[in-house]
N, C-alpha and C positions, 0 to 999 in steps of 0.2 A: 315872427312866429305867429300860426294861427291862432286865433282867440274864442277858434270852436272844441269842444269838449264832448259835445253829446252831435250823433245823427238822428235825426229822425224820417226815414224813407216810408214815405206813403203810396199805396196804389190808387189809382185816379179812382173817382166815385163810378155809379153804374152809367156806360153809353150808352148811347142808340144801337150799335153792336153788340154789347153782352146784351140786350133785348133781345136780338135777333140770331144768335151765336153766333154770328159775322167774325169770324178770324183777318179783322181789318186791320193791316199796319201799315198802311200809308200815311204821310205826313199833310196836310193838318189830320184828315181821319174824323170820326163822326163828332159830336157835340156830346155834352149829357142828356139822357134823357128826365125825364120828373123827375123821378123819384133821385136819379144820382143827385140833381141840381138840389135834392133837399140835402142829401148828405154832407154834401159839399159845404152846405152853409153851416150845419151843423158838428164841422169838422172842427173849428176856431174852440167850442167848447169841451170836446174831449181832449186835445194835443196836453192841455195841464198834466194829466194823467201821466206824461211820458218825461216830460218835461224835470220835473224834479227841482223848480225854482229856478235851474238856469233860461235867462231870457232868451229869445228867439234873436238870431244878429239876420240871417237871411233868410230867405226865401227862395227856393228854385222850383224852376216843373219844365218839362220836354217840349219838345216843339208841337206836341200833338194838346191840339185841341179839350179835347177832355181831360189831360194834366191839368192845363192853365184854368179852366175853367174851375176845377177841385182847389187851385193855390189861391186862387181869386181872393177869394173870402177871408181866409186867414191871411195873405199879404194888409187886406184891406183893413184888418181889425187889426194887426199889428202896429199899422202907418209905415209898413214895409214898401220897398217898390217888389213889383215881381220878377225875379233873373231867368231867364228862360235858355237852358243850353243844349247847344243843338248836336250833341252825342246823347243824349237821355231819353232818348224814344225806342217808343217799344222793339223787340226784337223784331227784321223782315223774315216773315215764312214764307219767301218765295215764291211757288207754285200753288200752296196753299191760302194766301192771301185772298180774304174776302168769301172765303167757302161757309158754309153754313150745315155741309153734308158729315154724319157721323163719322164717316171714313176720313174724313179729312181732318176731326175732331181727333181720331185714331191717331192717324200718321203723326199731330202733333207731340201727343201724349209718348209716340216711341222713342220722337228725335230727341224730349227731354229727358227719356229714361237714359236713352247711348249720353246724354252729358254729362249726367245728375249719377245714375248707378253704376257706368261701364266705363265714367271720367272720359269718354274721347267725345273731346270740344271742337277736334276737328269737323264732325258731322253738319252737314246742310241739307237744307230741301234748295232743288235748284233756284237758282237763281237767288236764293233766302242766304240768311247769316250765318256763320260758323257758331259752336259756343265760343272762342274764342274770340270773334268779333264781339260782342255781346261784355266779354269780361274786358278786353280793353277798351269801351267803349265806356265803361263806367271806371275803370282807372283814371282815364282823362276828365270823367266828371268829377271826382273826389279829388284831384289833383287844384281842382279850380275852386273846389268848393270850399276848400282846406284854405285856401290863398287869399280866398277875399270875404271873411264874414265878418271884418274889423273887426279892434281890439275886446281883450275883454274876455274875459269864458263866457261859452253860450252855447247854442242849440243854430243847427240850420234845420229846417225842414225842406224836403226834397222830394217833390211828387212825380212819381215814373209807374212803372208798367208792371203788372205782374211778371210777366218771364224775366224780362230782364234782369228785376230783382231775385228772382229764383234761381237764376243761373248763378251770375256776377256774385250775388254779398256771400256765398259760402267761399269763393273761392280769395276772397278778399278780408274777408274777417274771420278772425278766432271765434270760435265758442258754437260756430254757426255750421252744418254738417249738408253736402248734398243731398243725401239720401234724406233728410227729415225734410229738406225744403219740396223734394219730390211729392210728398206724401203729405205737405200741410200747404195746400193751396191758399195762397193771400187774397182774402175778398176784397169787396172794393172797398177804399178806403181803413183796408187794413195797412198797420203800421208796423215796421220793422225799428226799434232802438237801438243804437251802438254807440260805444263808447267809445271817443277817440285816446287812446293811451298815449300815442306820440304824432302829433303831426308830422313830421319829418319824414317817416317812412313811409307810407303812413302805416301803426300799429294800432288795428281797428279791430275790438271783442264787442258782440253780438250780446247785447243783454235780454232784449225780448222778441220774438214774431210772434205777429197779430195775438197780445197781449199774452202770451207763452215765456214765461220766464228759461233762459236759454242758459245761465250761470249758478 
């Protein structure tokens, strides 16, 4: 049985892409820039906040570049190794991919209202991901993450992407609503807490986004 108790899902600090509004989702994908690479470091000292005394058992982040970079710090200060699993990266926008133009900014904002407002998960931009790739793609992370953060009650901390997160934790945890996650955008290094009530199912309630108590 898992010996994790609490999630802590983080969104990566600020890229070189949220600099440039680069709608980048390719794998690795840019770096942090300055000022993320401060946040990043400064991340190890807020997580207490969320934490509530149970210790940290793991450590995860996506395969993109600026995840790993934000886990760095806190695997480091932990004496954690860092798990890096390669369903946790951000949603692909397909055709939109690496644009920088308002219109393209637009067409994001619609496909997550048809997920988020209108619930059909089926929608893609070509060649990009369904919501429901997106919500099974983070199934199989909470599957694995549940499975291996040794014994023990504790905490993993899980660093991924904003859509993804926005999509995926409402449709996966109680307490947590599309429509609010539409309308409260996760900054960088903002943090989503949840509670695991049964690992088995898994039976996951939403206690806070980016410090918003949800209970």
């Amino acid at each position: 049985m898992s010996g994790v108790t609490r999630l802590i899902f983080v969104r990566h600090a600020e890229s070189i892409a949220n600099t440039t509004g680069s709608l980048d989702c390719e794998v690795p994908g840019p770096a942090l820039s300055p000022l993320g690479s401060a946040q990043a470091k400064h991340l190890p000292d807020v997580l207490p906040a969320d934490l509530d005394g149970f210790p940290v058992r793991a450590v995860w982040a996506s395969t993109m570049l600026r995840a790993q970079q934000t886990a760095e710090p806190v695997a480091e200060r932990l004496g954690l190794p860092l798990r890096v699993h390669p369903a946790l990266h951000e949603g692909h926008v397909g055709d939109l991919h690496a644009r920088v133009d308002d219109e393209a900014h637009q067409a994001l904002e619609d496909l997550l209202a048809h997920w988020l407002l209108d619930g059909d998960l089926s929608r893609c931009r070509p060649d990009g991901e369904t919501g429901e790739d997106l919500v099974e793609r983070m199934r199989l992370v909470l599957a694995d993450v549940l499975d291996g953060a040794g014994a023990g009650p504790g905490a993993a901390v899980v660093v991924s992407h904003g859509a993804i997160l926005r999509v995926a934790l409402p449709q996966l945890c109680d307490g947590l609503s599309p429509a609010y996650t539409l309308a409260h955008h996760l900054p960088n290094t903002g943090r989503v807490v949840v509670d695991v009530l049964d690992p088995n199912g898994p039976a996951l309630c939403c206690r806070s986004w980016a410090g918003v108590s949800q209970r």
